[in-house]
C-alpha positions as CSV (number, residue, x, y, z in Angstrom):
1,X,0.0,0.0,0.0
2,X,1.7,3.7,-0.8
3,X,-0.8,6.4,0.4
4,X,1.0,8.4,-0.8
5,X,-0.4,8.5,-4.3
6,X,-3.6,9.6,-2.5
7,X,-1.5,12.8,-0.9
8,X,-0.2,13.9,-4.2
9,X,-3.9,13.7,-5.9
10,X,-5.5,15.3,-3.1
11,X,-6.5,18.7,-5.6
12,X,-8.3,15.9,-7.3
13,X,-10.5,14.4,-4.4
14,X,-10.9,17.4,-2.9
15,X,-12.4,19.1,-6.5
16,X,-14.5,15.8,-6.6
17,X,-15.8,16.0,-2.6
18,X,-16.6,19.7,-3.8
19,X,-18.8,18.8,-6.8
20,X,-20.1,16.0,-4.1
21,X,-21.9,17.9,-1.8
22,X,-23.0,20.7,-4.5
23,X,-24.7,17.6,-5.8
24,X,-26.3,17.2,-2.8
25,X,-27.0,20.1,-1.2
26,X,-28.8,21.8,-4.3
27,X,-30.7,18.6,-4.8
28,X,-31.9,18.3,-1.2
29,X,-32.8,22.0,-1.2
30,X,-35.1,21.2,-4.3
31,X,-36.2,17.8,-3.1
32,X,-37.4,19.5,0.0
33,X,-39.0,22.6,-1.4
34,X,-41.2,20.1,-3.8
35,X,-42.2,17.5,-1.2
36,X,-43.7,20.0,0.9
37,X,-46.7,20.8,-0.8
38,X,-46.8,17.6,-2.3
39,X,-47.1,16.2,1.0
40,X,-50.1,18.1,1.9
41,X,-52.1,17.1,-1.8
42,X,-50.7,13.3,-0.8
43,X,-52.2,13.8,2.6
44,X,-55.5,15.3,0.8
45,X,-58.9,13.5,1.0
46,X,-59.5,14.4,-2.5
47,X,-58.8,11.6,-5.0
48,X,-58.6,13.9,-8.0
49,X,-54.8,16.0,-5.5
50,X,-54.2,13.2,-4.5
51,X,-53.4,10.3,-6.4
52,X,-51.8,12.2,-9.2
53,X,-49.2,12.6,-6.0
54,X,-49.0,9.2,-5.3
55,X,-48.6,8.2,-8.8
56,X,-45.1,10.2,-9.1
57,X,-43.8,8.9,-5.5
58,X,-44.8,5.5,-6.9
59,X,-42.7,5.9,-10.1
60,X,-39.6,7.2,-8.3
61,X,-39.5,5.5,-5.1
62,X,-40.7,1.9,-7.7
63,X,-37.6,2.1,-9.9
64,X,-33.9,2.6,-10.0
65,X,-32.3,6.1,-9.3
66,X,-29.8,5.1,-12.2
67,X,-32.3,4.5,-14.4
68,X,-34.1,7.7,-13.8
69,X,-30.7,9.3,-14.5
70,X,-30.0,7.9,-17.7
71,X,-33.7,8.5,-19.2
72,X,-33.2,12.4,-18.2
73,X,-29.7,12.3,-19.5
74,X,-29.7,10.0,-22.5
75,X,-33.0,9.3,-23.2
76,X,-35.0,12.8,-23.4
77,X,-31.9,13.6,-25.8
78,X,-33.8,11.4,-28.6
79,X,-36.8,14.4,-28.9
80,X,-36.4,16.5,-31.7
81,X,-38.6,19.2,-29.7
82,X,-36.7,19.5,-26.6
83,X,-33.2,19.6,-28.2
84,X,-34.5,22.8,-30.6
85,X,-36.5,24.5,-27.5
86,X,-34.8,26.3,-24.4
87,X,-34.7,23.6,-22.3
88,X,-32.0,22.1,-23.8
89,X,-29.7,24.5,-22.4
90,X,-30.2,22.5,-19.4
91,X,-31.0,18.8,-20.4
92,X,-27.4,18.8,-22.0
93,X,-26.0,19.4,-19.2
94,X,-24.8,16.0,-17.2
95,X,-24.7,18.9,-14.0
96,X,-27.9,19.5,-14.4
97,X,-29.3,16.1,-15.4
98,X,-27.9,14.7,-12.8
99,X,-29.5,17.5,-10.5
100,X,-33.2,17.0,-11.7
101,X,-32.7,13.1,-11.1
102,X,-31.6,13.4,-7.6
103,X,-34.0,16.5,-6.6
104,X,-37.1,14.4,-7.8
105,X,-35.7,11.3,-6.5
106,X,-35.5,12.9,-3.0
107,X,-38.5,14.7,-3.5
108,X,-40.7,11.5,-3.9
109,X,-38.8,9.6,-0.5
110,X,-39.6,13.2,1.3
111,X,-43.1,13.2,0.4
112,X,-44.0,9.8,1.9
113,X,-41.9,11.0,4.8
114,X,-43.9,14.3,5.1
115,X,-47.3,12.7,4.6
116,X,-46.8,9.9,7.0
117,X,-46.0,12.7,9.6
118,X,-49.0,14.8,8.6
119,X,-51.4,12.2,9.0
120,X,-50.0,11.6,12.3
121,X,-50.5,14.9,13.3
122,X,-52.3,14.4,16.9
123,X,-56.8,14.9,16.4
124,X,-55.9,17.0,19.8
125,X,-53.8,19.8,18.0
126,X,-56.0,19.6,15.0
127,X,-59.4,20.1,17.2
128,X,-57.5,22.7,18.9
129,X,-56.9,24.6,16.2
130,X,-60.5,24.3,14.8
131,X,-61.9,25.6,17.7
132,X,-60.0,28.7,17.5
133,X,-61.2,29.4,14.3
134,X,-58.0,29.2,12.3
135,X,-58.7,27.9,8.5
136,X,-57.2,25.1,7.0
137,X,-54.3,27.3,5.7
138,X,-53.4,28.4,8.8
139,X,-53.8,25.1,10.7
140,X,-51.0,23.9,8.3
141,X,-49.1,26.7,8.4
142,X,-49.4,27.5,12.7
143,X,-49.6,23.8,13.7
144,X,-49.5,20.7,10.9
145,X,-47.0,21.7,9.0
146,X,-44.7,22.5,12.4
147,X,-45.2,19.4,14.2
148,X,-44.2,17.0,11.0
149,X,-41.6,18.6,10.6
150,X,-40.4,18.0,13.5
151,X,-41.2,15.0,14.1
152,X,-39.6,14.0,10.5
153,X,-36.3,14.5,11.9
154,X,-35.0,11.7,12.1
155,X,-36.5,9.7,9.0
156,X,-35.2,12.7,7.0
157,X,-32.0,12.8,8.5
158,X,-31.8,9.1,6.9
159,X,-32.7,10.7,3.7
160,X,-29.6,12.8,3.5
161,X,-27.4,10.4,4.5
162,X,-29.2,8.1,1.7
163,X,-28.7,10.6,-1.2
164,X,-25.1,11.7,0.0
165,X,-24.7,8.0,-1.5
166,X,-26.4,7.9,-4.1
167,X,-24.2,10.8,-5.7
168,X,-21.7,8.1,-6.6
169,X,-24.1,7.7,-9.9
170,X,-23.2,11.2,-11.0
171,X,-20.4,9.5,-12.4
172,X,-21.8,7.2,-14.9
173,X,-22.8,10.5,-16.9
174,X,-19.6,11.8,-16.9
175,X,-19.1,13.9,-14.0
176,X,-16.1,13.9,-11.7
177,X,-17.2,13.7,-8.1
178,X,-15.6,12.2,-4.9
179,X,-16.0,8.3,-6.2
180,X,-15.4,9.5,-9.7
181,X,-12.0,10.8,-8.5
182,X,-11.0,7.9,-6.6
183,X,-11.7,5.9,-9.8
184,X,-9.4,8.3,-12.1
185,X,-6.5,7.6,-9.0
186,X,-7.2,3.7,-9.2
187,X,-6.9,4.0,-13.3
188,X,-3.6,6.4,-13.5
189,X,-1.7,4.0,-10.9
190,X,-3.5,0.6,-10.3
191,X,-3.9,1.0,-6.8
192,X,-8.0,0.2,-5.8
193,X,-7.3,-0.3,-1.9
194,X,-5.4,3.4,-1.6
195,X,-8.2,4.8,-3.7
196,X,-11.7,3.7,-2.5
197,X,-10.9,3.9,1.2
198,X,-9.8,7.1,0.7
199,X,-13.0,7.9,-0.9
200,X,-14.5,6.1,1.9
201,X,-12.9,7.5,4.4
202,X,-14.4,10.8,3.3
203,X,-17.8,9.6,2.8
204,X,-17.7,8.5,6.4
205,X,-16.6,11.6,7.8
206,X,-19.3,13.1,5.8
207,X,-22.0,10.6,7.4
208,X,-21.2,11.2,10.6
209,X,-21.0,15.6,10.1
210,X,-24.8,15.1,8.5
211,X,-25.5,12.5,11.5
212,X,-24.1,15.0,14.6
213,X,-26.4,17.5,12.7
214,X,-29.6,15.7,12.8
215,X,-28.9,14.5,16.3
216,X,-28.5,18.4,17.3
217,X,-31.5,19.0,15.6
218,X,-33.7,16.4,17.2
219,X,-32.6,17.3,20.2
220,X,-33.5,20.7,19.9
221,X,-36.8,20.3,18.2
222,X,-38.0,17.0,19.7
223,X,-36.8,18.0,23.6
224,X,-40.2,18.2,24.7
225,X,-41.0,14.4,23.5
226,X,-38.2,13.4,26.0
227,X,-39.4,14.8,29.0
């Protein structure tokens, strides 16, 4: 073993952890600004919100991230229309592709994770809330939509940590990010050990920054659940 291949190509896994959690961050960011009110049409008791909703979580949450990556990436390239309109600024993009597969990926695990919580909401809080004379619109914003949240911490949390790897795909379209790194080290000087541990060294260190986070974050939101 010579780790010190892995010193001299740190520039290299350091760009790739960089493009990582960009990856990440602006996907969960979308993911999270979609499921919400796609939670609340999931959580509806019309059919006509509703099971569209259920419909799209099915389809992402049913099949493969990778495949969802290459239909954006390869396969919407096949229509003439999309390739001569604006869009295609962004649909030839493997940044962006890869983007839009992880944001709606995320966005259809969130939802089930937002709706589950929403539907647990307590009748107490909701019969509270009713009796004061607040609307629907502002028992979700005041009280529903508060308490999931919260009490989605945790489930979420495993989200993250879920999506943080699954941004090792972003390399089977081309792009360069912490596991596509370690594999350009392992094919310049044949050495697989030195290069994925490294890789997975980071990824652990990543894990456990995202699980000290949630942990501080249940423990300020869910305190009063542990009295």
């Amino acid at each position: 073993m010579d780790f010190s291949i892995i010193f001299d190509n740190l520039p290299l896994l350091f760009k790739g952890l960089g493009l990582t959690l960009q990856l990440l961050a602006i996907s969960l960011v979308i993911g999270f600004v979609l499921a919400i009110p796609l939670a609340i049409m999931a959580a509806s008791k019309n059919a006509w919100i509703r099971i569209p909703v259920k419909v799209f979580v099915y389809i992402f949450r049913g099949t493969p991230l990778l495949i969802q990556m290459f239909i954006i990436y390869y396969g919407l390239a096949q229509f003439d229309w999309l390739r001569e309109s604006v869009l295609w600024i962004v649909f030839k993009e493997a940044y962006w592709c890869a983007i839009i597969a992880f944001a709606l990926n995320t966005a259809a695990y969130t939802t089930e994770i937002f709706r589950g919580a929403i539907e647990q909401t307590p009748k107490g809080e909701i019969e509270a809330a009713q009796a004061c004379g607040m609307s629907r619109w502002d028992q979700y914003r005041h009280i529903i939509l508060p308490s999931a949240l919260r009490r989605s911490i945790p489930m979420y949390g495993n989200e993250v940590i879920f999506m943080l790897h699954a941004t090792v795909l972003a390399g089977v379209i081309t792009l360069v990010d912490l596991f596509g790194a370690a594999k350009i080290i392992n094919s310049r000087y044949y050495a697989p050990f030195e290069s994925f541990i490294s890789a997975g060294i980071f990824y652990l260190a990543l894990t456990f920054m995202i699980v000290f986070i949630f942990k501080l974050a249940e423990g300020h939101f869910l305190k009063h659940l542990k009295r």
